[in-house]
C-alpha positions as a Python dict, from the first residue, in 0.01 Angstrom:
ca = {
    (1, 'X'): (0, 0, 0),
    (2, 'X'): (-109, -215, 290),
    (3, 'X'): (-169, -200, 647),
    (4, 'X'): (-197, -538, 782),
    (5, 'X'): (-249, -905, 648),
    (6, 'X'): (-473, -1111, 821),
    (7, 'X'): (-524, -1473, 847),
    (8, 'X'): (-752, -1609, 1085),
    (9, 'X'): (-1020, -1923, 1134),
    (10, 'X'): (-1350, -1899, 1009),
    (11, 'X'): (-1481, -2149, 1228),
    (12, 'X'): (-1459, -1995, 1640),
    (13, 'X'): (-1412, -2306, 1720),
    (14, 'X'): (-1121, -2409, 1501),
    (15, 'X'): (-814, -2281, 1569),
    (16, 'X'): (-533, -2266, 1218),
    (17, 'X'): (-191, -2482, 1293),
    (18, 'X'): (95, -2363, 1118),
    (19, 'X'): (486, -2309, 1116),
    (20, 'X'): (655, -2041, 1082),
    (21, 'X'): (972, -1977, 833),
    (22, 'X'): (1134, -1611, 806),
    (23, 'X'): (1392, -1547, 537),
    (24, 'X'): (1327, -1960, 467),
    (25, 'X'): (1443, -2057, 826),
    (26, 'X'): (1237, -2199, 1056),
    (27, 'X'): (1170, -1998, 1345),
    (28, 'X'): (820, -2129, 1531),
    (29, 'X'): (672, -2490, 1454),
    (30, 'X'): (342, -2582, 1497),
    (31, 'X'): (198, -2256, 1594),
    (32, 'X'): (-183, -2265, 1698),
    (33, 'X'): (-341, -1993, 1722),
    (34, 'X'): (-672, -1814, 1541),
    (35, 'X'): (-511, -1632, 1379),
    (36, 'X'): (-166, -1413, 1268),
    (37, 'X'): (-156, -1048, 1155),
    (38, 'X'): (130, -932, 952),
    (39, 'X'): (178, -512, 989),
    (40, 'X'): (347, -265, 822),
    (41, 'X'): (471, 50, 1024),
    (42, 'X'): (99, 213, 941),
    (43, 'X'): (-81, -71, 1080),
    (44, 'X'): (136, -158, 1397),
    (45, 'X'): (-86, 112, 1560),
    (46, 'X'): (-448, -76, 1469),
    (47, 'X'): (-552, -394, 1538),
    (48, 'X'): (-177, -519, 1595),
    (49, 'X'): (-117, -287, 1847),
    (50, 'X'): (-410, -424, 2058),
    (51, 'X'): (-258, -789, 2031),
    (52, 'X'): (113, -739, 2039),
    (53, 'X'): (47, -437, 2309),
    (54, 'X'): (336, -257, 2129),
    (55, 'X'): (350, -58, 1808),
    (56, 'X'): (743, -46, 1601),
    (57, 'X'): (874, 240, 1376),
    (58, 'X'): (1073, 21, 1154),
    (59, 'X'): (1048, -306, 916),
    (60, 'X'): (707, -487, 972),
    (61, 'X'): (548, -681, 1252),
    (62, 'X'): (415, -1075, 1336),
    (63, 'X'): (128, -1088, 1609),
    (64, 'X'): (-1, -1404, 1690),
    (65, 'X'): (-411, -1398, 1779),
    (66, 'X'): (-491, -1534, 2103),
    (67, 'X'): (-261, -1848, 2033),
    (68, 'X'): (-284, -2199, 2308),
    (69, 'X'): (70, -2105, 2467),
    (70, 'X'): (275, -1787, 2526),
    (71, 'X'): (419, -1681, 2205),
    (72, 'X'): (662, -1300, 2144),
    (73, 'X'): (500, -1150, 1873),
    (74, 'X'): (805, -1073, 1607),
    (75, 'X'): (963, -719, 1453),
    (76, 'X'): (1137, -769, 1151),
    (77, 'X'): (1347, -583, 900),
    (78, 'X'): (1255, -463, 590),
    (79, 'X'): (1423, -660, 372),
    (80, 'X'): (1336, -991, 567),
    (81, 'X'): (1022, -1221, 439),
    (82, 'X'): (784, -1436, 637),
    (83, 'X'): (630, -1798, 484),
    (84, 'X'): (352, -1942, 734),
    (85, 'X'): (304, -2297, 595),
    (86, 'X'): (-20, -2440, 751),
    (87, 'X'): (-77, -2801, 859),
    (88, 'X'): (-389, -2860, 804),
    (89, 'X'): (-696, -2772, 584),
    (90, 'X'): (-983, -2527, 685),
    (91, 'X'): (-1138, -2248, 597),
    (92, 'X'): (-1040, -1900, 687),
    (93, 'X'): (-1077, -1550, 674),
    (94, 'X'): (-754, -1312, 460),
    (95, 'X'): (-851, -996, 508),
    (96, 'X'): (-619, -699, 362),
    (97, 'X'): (-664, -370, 521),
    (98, 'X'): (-1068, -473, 642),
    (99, 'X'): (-1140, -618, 285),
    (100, 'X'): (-1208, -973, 357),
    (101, 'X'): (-1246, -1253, 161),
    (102, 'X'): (-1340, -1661, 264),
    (103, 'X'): (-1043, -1866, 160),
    (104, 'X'): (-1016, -2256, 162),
    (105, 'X'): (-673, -2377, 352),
    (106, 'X'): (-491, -2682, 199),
    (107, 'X'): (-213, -2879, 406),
    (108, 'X'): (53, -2752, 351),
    (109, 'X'): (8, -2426, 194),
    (110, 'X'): (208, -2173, 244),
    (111, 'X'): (139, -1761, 231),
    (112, 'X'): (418, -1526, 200),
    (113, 'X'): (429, -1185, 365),
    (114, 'X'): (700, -932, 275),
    (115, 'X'): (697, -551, 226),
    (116, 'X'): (700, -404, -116),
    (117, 'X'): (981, -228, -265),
    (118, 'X'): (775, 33, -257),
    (119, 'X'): (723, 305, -15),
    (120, 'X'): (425, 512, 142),
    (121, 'X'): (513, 846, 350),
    (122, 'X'): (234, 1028, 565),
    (123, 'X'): (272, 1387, 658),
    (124, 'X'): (91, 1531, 992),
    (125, 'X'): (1, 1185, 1120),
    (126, 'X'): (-63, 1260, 1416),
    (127, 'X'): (-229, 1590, 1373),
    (128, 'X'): (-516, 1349, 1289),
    (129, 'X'): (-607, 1248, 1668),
    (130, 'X'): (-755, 1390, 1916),
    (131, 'X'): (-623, 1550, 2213),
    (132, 'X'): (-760, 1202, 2414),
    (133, 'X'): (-606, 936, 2136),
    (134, 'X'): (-266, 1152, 2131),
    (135, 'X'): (-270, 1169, 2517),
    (136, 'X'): (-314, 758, 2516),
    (137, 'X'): (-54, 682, 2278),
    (138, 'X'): (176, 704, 2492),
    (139, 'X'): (478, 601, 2217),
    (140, 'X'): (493, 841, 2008),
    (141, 'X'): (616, 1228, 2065),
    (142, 'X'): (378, 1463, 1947),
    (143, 'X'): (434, 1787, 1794),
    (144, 'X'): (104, 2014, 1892),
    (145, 'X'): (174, 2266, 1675),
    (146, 'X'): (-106, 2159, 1498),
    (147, 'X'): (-361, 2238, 1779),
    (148, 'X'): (-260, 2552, 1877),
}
């Protein structure tokens, strides 16, 4: 099971152009940005959460890194898919849940992002933060049972 997807530039000064297709639709052409981070429910609180500024209970999120122009970051369902085809070659960074690898962009490629079929549950998770990190997380209902 995953957290996040990331795909971003390796060069600083390069930013990655691509389009964006959900369920084989386009939905956003010619996207540039650093980078895009594709979340699952577990990882909408991490490092999406500080770029979308909003965390989502259901399906899995699209956050856009510090793209040229004003962009929504996207929530979809489960069962929908996400193809980012890029437009032109360099070299990036994929990293999958902070293992990171160097990876050599073609035109045109394209990288698919979907959830699996199958399914991760966590028990207590928020009996796992502090009394600060619950008090900032300011979405989320928390049962203090566990502190008493």
């Amino acid at each position: 099971a995953m957290s996040e997807a990331q795909i971003v530039s390796a060069n600083p000064i390069q930013c990655l152009r691509f389009d964006v297709f959900v369920n084989n639709k386009l939905f956003m052409e010619n996207v540039i940005a650093n980078g895009v981070i594709c979340a699952t429910t577990i990882g909408s609180t991490g490092y999406f959460k500080s770029v979308a500024r909003t965390i989502f209970r259901e399906g899995f999120g699209l956050a856009f890194i510090c793209p040229t122009y004003g962009i929504n970051n996207i929530i979809l369902k489960r069962t929908d898919w996400i193809d980012i085809k890029f437009k032109r070659e360099c070299e990036a960074f994929i990293s999958l849940d902070n293992i990171t690898n160097t990876i050599n962009i073609q035109k045109d490629d394209i990288k698919t992002f979907r959830l699996s079929s199958d399914h991760v549950s966590l028990f207590g998770y928020d009996m796992f933060m502090c009394p600060e990190c619950r008090k900032g997380r300011n979405s989320t209902i928390i049962n203090d049972q566990y502190f008493a």
